[in-house]
C-alpha positions as CSV (number, residue, x, y, z in Angstrom):
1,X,121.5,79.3,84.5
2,X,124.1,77.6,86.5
3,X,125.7,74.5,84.9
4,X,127.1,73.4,89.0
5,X,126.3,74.1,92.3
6,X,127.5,71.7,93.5
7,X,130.7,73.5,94.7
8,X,128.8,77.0,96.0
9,X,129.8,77.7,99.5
10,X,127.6,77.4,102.5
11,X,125.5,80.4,103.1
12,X,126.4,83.1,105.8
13,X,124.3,83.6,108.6
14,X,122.1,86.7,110.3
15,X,121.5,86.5,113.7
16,X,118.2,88.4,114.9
17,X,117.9,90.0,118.2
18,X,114.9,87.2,118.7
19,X,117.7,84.3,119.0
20,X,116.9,83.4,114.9
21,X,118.9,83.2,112.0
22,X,118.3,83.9,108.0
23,X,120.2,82.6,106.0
24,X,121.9,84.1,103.2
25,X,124.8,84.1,100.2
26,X,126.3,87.9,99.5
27,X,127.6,87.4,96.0
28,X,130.5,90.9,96.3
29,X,130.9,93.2,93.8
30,X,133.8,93.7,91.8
31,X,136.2,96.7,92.2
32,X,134.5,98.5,89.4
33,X,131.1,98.8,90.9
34,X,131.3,99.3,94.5
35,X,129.5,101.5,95.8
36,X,127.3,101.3,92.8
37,X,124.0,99.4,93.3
38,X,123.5,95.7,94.0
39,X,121.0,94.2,94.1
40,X,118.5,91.7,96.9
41,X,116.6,88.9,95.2
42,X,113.1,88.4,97.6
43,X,111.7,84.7,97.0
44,X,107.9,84.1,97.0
45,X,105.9,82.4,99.4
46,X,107.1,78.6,100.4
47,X,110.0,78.8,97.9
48,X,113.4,79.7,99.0
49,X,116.8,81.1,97.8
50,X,117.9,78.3,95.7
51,X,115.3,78.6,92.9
52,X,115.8,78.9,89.4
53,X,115.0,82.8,89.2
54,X,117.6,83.3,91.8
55,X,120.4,80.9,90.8
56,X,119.9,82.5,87.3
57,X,120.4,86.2,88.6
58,X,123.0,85.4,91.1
59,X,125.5,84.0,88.3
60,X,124.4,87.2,85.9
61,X,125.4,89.2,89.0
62,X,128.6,87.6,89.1
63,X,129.5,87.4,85.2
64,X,128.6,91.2,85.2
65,X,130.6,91.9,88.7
66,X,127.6,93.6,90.3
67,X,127.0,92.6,93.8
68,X,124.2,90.5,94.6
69,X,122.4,88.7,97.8
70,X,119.8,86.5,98.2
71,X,118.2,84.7,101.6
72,X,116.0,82.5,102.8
73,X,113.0,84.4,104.7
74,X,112.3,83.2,108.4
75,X,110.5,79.6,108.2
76,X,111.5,79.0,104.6
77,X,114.7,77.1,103.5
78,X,117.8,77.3,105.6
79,X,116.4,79.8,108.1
80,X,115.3,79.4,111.3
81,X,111.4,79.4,112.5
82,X,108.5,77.6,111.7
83,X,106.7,78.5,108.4
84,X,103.3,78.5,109.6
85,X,104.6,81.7,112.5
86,X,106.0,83.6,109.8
87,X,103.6,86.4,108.6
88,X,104.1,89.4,105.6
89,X,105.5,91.8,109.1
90,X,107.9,89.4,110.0
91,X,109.0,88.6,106.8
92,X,109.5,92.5,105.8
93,X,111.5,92.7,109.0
94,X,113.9,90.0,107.3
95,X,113.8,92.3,104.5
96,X,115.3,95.5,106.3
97,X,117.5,93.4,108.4
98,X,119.5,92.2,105.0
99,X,118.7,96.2,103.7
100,X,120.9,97.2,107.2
101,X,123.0,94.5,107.9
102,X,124.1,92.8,104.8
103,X,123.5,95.2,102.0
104,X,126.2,98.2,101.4
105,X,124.8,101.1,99.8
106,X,121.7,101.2,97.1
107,X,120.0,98.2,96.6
108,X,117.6,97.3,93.4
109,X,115.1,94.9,94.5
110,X,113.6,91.9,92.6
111,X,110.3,90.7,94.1
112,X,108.7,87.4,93.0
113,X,105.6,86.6,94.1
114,X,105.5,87.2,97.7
115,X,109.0,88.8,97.1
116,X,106.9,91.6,95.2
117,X,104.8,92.7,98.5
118,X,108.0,92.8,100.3
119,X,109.9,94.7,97.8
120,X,106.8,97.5,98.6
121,X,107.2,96.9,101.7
122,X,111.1,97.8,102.1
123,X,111.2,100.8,99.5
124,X,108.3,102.5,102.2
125,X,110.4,101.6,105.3
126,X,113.6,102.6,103.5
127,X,113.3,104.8,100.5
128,X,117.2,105.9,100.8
129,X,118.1,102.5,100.6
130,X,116.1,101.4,97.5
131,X,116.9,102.5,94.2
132,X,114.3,100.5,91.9
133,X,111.9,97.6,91.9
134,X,111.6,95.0,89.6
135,X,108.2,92.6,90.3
136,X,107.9,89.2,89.2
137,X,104.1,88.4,89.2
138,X,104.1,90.6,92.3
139,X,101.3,90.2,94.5
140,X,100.5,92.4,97.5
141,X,97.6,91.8,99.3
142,X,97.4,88.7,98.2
143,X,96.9,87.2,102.0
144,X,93.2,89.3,101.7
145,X,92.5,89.9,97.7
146,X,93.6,86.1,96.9
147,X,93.6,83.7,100.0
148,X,90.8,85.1,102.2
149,X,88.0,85.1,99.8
150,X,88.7,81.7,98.3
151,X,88.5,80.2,101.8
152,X,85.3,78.3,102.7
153,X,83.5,78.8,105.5
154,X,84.7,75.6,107.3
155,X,88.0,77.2,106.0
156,X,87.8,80.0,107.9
157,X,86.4,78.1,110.9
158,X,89.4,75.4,111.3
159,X,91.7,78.3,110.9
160,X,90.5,80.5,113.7
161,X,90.0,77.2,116.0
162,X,92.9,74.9,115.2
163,X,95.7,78.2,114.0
164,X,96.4,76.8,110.5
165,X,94.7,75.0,107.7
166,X,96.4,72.6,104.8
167,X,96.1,73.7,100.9
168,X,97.2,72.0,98.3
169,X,99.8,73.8,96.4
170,X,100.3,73.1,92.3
171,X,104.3,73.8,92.7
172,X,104.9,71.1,95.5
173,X,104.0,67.9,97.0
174,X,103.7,69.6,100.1
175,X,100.9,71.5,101.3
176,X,100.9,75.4,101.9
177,X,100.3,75.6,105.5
178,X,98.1,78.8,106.2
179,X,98.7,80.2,109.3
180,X,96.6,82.6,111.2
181,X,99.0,84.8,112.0
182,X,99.9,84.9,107.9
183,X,96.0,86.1,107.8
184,X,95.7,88.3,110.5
185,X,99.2,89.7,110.2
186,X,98.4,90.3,106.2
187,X,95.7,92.7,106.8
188,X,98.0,95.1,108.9
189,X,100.6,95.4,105.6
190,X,98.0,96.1,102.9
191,X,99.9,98.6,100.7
192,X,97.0,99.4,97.6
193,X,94.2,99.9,100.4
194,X,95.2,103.7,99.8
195,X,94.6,106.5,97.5
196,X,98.6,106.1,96.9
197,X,101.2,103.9,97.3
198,X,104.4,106.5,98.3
199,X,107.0,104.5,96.6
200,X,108.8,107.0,94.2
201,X,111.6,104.8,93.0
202,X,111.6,103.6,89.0
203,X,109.5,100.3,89.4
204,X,110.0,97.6,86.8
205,X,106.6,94.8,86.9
206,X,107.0,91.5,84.8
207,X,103.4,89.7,84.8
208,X,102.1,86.7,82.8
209,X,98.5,86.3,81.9
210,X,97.9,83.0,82.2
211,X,99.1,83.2,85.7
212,X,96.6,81.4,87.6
213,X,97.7,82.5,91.1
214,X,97.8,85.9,90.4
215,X,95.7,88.2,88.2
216,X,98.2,90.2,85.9
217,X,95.6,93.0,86.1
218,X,98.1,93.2,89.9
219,X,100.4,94.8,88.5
220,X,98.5,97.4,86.9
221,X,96.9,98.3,90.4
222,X,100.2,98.9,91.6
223,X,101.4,101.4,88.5
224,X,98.1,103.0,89.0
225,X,98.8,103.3,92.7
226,X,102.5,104.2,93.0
227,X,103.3,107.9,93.4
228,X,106.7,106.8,91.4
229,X,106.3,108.7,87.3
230,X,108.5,106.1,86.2
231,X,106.6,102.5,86.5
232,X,106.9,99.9,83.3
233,X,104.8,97.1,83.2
234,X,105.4,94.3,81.1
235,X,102.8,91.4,79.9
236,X,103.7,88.2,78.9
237,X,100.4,87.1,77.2
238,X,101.7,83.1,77.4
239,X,103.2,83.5,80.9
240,X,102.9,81.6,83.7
241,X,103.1,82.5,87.3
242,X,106.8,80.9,87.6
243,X,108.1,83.1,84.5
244,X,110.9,80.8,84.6
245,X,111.7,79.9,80.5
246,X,114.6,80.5,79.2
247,X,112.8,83.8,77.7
248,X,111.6,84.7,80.9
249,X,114.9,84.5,82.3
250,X,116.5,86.4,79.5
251,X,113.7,88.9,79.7
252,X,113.8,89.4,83.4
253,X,117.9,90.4,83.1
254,X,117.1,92.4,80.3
255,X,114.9,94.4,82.3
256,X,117.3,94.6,85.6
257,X,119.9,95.4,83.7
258,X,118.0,98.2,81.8
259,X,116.9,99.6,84.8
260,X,120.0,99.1,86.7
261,X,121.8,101.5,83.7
262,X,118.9,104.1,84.8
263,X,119.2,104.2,88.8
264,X,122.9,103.7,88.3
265,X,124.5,104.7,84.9
């Protein structure tokens, strides 16, 4: 991890064609591997890019000279928007604006959480782009399989009449604010609704299972859907849903980096 940030520069700034702004850092890569791949951390839902999984990739990044770049998705940390308007569309839109605008040339993607729906999301929309996948306690669908179904009726009545309800969240003080739009927006992104999944990139998927926000049994619903041959899936059977130990950490670079070596020897 990072001994100091206190002396990182501000972050850069993407202007949308909607008038907001994400917020980013673009960590460049050394002369020795330009044009080689870099690679797009994705941040889970109501966290941002200055968590400890990022931080702790950004600085491996650096020390290895790989080029790296992490962002804040619309409504979450420096970014512009309201949190409660921001739904999985918008924030794959984020996604491929960073893919088009920020990124220069192949790009592996690390997907936490949320992140891991995204990462799905961009390898569809641009398979060119994306070279691999690595999925932190990835959960797709998880606005219909996870959220949806636990809501109680009264739930599901304030949120249709009033646009957002208030849950308590066990990695804050603050509240997750559930937006209708998040809802109603989720169910047009489903990505393991299919037969197949047509992401055909290696696809790396890091799950604990004594994650209690997401069932590790996730991850094996996306090998079993991707049309990809080359999908690992690795179980932490003491892991959390943060994976963020210092053996989680040293198991998640271990992983990029292996399948960094693959996509780009």
């Amino acid at each position: 991890m990072p001994e100091d940030t206190a002396d990182r520069p501000a972050p850069r700034t993407l202007s949308r064609r909607d008038g907001a702004s994400i917020a980013y850092h673009k960590l460049e890569a050394a002369p020795a591997f330009r044009g080689r791949a870099g690679v797009v951390f994705l941040h889970g839902l109501m966290s941002d890019m200055e968590g400890g999984k990022a931080l702790h990739l950004e600085e491996h990044c650096r020390r290895a000279g790989r080029g790296f770049i992490r962002f804040d998705q619309y409504g979450h940390g420096l970014s512009s928007g309201r949190f409660v308007d921001g739904g999985i569309g918008r924030w794959t839109e984020d996604t491929l604006a960073i893919l088009d605008e920020v990124a220069e040339g192949p790009q592996v993607l690390v997907g936490s959480s949320m992140g891991g729906w995204l990462m799905l999301k961009a390898a569809l929309a641009r398979p060119e782009r994306v070279a691999g996948l690595v999925g932190i306690a990835a959960a797709p669908d998880f606005t219909e399989d996870l959220m949806w179904p636990s809501f109680t009726d009264a739930q599901r009545a304030e949120l249709q009449n009033r646009g957002y309800i208030e849950e308590p969240s066990e990695y804050s003080d603050e509240p997750y604010v559930i937006g209708r739009t998040l809802i109603e927006d989720g169910r047009d992104q489903l990505v393991l609704r299919g037969e197949s999944l047509a992401v055909r990139c290696p696809i790396r998927l890091i799950h604990g299972q004594q994650d209690a926000s997401v069932p590790w049994r996730t991850a094996l619903a996306i090998q079993d859907k991707a049309e990809s041959a080359d999908v690992e899936v690795i179980l932490v059977k003491a892991g959390d849903h943060r994976l963020s130990t210092d053996a989680d950490l040293a198991r998640l670079t271990r992983t990029l980096d292996a399948l960094l070596e693959a996509v780009d020897p």
